[in-house]
N, CA and C of each residue as an Amber inpcrd file, in Angstrom:
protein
   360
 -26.5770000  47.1270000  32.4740000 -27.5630000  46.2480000  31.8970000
 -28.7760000  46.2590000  32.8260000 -29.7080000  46.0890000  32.0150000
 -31.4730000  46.1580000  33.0100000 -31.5790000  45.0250000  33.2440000
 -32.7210000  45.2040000  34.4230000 -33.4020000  44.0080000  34.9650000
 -33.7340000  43.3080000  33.9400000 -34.3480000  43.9330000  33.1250000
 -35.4460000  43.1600000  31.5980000 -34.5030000  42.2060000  30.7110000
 -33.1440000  43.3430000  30.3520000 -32.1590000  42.3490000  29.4700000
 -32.0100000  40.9370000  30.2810000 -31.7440000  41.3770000  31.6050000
 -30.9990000  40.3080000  32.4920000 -31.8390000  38.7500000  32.5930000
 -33.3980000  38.9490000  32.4040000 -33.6840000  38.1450000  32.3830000
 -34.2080000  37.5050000  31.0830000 -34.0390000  38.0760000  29.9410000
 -34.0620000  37.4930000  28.8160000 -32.9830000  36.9950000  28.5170000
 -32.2040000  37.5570000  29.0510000 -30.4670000  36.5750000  28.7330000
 -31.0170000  35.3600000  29.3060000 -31.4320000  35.4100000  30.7210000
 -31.9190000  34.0360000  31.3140000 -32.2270000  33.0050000  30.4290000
 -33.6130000  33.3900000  30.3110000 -34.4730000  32.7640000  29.6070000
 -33.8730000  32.2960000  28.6060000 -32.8950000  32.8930000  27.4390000
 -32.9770000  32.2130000  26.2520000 -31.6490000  31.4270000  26.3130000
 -30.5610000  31.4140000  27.9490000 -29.7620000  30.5200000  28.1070000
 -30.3290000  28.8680000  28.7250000 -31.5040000  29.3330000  29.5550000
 -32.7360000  28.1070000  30.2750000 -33.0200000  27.4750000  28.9120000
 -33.7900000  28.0630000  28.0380000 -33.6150000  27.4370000  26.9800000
 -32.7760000  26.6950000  26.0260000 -31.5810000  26.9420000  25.8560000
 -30.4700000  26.1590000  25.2900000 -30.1550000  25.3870000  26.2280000
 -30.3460000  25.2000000  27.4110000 -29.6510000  24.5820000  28.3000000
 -30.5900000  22.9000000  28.4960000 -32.0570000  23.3610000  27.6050000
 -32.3660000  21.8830000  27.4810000 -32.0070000  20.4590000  26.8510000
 -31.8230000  19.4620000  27.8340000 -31.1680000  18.3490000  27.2000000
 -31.4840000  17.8970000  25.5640000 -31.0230000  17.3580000  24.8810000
 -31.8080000  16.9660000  23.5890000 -32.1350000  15.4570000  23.7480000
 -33.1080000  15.5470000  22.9170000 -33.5570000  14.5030000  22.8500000
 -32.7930000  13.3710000  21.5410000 -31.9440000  12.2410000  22.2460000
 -30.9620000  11.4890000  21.0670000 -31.9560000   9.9410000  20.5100000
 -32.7160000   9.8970000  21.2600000 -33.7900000   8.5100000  20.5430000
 -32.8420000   7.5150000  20.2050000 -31.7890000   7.1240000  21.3780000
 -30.8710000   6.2370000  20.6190000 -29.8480000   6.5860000  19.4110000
 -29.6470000   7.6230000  19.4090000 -29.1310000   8.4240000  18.5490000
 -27.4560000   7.2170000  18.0050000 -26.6530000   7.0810000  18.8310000
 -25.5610000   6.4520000  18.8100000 -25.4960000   5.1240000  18.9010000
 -26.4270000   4.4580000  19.7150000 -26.5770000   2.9360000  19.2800000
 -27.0860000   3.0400000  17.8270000 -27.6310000   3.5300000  17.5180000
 -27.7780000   3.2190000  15.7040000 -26.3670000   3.6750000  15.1590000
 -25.7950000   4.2730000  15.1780000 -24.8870000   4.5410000  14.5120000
 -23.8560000   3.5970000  14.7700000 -23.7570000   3.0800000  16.1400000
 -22.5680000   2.3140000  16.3690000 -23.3140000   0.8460000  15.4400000
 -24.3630000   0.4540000  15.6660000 -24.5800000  -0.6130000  15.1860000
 -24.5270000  -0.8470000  13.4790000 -24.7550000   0.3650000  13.1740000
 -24.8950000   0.6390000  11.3380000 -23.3860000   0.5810000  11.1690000
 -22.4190000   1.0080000  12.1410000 -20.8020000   0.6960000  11.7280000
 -20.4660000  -0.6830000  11.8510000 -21.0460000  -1.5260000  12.7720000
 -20.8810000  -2.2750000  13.1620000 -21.0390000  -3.7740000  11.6920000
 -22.3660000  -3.0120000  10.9080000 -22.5710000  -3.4100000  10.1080000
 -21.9370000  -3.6560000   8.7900000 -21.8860000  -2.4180000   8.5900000
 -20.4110000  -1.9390000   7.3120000 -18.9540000  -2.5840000   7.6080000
 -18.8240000  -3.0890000   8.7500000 -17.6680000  -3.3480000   9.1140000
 -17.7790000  -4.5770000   8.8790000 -18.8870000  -5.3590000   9.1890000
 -18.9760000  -6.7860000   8.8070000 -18.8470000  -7.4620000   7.2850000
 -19.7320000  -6.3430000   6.2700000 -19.3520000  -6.3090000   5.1100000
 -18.2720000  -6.4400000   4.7720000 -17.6090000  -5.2870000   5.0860000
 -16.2180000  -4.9470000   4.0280000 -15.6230000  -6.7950000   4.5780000
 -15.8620000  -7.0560000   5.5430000 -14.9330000  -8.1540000   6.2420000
 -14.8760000  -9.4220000   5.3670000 -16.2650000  -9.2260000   5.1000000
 -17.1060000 -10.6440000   4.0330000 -16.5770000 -10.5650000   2.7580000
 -16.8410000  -9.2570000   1.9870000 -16.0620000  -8.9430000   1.1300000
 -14.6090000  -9.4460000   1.1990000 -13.4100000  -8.7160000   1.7460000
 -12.5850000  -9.0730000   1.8320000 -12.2190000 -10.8420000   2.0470000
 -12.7960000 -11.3190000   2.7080000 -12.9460000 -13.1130000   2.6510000
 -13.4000000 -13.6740000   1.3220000 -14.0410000 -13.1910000   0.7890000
 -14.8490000 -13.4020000  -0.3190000 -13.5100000 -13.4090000  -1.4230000
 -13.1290000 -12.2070000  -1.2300000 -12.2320000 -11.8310000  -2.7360000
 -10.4650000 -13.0100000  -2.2810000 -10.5670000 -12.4720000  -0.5920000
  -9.0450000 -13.7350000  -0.7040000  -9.5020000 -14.7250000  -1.0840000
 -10.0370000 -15.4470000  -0.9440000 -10.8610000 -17.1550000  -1.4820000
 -10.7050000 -17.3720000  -2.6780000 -11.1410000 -16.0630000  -3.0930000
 -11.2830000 -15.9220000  -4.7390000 -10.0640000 -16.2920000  -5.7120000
  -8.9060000 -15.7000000  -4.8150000  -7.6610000 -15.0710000  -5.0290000
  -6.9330000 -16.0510000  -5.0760000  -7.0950000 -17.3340000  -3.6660000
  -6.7130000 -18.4970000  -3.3080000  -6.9530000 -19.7740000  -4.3490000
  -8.4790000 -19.3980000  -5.1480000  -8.6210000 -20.6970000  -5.9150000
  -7.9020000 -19.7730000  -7.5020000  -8.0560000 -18.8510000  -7.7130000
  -6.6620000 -18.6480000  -8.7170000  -6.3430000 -18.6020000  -8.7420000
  -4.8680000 -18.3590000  -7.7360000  -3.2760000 -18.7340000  -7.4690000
  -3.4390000 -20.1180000  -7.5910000  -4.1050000 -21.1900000  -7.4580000
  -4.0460000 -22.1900000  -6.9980000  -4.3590000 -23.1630000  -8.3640000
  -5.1370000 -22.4090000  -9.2730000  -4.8920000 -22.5850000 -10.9500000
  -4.1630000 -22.9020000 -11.5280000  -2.8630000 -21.4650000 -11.2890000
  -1.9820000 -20.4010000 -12.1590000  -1.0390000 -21.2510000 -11.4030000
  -0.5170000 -22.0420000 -10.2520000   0.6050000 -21.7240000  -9.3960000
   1.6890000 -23.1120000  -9.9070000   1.3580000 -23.7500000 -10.6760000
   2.1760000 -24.4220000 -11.2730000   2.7670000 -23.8730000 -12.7810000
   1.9950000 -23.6200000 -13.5450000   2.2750000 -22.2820000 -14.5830000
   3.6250000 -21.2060000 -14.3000000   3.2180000 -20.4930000 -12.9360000
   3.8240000 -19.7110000 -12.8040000   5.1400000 -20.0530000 -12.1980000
   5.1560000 -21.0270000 -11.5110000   6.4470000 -21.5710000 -10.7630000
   7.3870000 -21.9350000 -11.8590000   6.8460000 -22.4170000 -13.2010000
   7.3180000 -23.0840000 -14.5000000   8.4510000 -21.7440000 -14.9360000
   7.3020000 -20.6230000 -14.8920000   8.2300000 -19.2880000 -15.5650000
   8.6910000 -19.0190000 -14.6990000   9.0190000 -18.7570000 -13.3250000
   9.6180000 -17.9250000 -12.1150000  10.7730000 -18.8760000 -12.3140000
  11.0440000 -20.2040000 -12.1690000  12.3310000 -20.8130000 -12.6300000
  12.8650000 -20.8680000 -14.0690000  12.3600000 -20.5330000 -15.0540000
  12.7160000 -20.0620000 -15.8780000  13.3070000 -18.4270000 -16.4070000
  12.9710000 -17.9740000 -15.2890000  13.9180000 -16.2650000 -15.1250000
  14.6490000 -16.6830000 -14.3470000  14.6170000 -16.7130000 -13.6880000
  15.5110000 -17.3870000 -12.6280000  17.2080000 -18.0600000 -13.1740000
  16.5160000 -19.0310000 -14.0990000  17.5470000 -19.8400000 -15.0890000
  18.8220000 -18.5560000 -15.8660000  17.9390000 -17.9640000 -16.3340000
  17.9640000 -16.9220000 -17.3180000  18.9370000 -15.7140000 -16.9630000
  18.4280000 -15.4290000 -15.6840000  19.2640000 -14.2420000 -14.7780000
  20.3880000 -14.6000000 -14.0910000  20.5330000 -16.1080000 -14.2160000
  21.7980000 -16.7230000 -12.8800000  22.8270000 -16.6330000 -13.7780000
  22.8710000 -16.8040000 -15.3530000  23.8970000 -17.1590000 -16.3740000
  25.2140000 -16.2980000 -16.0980000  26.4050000 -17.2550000 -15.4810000
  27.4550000 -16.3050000 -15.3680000  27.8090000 -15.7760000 -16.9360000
  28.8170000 -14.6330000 -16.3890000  29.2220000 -13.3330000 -17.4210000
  30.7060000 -14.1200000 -18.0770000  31.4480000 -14.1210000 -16.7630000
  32.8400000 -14.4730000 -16.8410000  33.2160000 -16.0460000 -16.0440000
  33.4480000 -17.0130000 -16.8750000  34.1480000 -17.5450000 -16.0600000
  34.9310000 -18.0990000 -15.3760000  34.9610000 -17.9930000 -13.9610000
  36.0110000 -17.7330000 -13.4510000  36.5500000 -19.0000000 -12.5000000
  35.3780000 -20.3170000 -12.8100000  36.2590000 -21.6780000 -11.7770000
  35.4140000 -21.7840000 -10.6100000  36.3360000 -22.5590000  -9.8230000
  35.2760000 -23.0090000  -8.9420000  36.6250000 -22.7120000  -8.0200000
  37.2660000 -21.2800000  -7.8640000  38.2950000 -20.9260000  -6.8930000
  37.5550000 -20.0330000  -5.7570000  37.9570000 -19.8490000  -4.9350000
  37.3460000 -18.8360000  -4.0660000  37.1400000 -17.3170000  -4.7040000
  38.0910000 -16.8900000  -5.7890000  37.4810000 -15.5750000  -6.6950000
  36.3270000 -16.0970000  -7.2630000  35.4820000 -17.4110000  -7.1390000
  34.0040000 -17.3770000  -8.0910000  33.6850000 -17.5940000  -6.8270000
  33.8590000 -17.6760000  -5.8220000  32.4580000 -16.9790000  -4.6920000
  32.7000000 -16.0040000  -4.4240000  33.9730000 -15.2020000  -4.7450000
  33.6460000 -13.5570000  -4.3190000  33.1170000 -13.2910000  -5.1700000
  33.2390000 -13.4890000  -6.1870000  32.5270000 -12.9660000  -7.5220000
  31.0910000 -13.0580000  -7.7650000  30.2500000 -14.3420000  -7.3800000
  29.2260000 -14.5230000  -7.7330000  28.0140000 -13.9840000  -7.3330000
  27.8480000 -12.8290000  -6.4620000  26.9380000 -11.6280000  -6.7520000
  27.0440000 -11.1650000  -8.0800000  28.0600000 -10.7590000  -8.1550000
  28.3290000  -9.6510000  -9.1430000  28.5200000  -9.9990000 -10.7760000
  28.4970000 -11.6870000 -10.9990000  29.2110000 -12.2130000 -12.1200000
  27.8220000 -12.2810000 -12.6020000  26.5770000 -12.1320000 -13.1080000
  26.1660000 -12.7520000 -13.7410000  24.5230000 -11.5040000 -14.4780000
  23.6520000 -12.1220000 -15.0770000  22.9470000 -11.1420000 -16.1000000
  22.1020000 -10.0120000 -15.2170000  21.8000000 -10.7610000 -13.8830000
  20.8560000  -9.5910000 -13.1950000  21.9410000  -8.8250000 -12.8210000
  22.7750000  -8.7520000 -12.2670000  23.4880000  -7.7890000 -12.1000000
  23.5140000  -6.4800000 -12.7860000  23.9900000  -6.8930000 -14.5270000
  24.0770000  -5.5980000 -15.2430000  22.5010000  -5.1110000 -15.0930000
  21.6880000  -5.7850000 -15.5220000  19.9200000  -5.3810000 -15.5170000
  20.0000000  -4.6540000 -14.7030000  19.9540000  -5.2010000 -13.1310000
  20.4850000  -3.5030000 -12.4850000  20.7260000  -2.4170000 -12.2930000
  21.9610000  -2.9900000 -12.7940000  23.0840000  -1.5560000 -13.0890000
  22.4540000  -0.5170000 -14.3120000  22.2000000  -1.0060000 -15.4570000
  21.8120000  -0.5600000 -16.1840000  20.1050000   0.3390000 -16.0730000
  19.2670000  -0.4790000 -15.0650000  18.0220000   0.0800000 -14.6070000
  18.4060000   1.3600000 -14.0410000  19.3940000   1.4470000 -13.0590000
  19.7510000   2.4620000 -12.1200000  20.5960000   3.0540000 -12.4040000
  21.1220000   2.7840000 -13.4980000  21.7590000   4.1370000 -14.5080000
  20.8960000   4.9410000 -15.1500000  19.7500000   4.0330000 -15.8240000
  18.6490000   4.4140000 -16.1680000  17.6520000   5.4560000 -15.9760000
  17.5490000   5.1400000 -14.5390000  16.9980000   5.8270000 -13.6300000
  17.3080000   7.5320000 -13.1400000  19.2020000   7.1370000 -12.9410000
  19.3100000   8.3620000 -12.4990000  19.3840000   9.9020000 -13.6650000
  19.5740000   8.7340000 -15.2450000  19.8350000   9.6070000 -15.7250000
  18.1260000  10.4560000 -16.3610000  17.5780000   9.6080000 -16.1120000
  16.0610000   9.9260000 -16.1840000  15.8190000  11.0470000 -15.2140000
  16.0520000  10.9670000 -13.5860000  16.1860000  11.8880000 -12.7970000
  16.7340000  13.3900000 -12.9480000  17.8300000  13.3330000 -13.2010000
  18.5580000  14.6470000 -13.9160000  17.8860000  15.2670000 -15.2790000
  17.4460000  14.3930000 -15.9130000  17.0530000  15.1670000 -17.1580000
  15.7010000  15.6310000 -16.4070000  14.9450000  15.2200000 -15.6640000
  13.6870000  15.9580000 -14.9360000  13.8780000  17.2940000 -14.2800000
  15.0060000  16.6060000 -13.6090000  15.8650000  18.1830000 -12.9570000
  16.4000000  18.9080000 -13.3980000  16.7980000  18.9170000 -14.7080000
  17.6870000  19.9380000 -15.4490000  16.9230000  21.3190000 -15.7580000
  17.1400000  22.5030000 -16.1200000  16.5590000  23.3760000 -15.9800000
  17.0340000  24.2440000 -17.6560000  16.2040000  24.1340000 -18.8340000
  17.2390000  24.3760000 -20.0810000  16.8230000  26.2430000 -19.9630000
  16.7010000  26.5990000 -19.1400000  16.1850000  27.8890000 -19.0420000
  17.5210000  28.7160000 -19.1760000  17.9760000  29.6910000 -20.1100000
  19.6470000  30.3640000 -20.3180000  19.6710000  31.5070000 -19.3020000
């Protein structure tokens, strides 16, 4: 390599090698996050509040029906007394149970038919 290359390599590494100029480059940016961050925050306060005075509507309404499934799902199947076989039993004795069972029979057989392959 020549003298001549050698110092144009110089030169045009002297050149890249100048600092840039950032004008505050990152305090704006941190502060513009800083900003957006405050938003979403307000937002989010805004909408729980929101959320708080309509649960707070609804929440006698809904307590009305949540004990009314409730009622609905406890109904024993079989029964069986007030012996110690109706507390082993009483998971298993009553309407949510089958709902269950029946969901997750449901389910799996839904699964298999996805998986089945009718290809001969």
């Amino acid at each position: 390599m020549s003298d001549q290359e050698d110092t144009r390599l110089q030169a045009l590494f002297a050149e890249a090698n100048e600092p840039l100029v950032d004008d505050n480059f990152t305090s704006q940016v941190m502060l513009l996050t800083r900003k957006r961050k405050m938003q979403w925050y307000l937002v989010g306060a805004i909408l729980f509040a929101l959320a708080l005075t309509v649960a707070s509507q609804f929440l006698q309404p809904l307590q009305s029906i949540a004990l009314l499934v409730t009622d609905v799902l406890s109904i024993e199947l079989i029964d069986v007394g007030d012996s110690a076989v109706a507390w082993i039993l009483t998971p298993i004795n009553n309407l949510a149970t089958v709902l269950v069972v029946l969901a997750k029979g449901l389910r799996m057989s839904w699964r298999k038919v996805q998986k089945a392959s009718f290809a001969n």
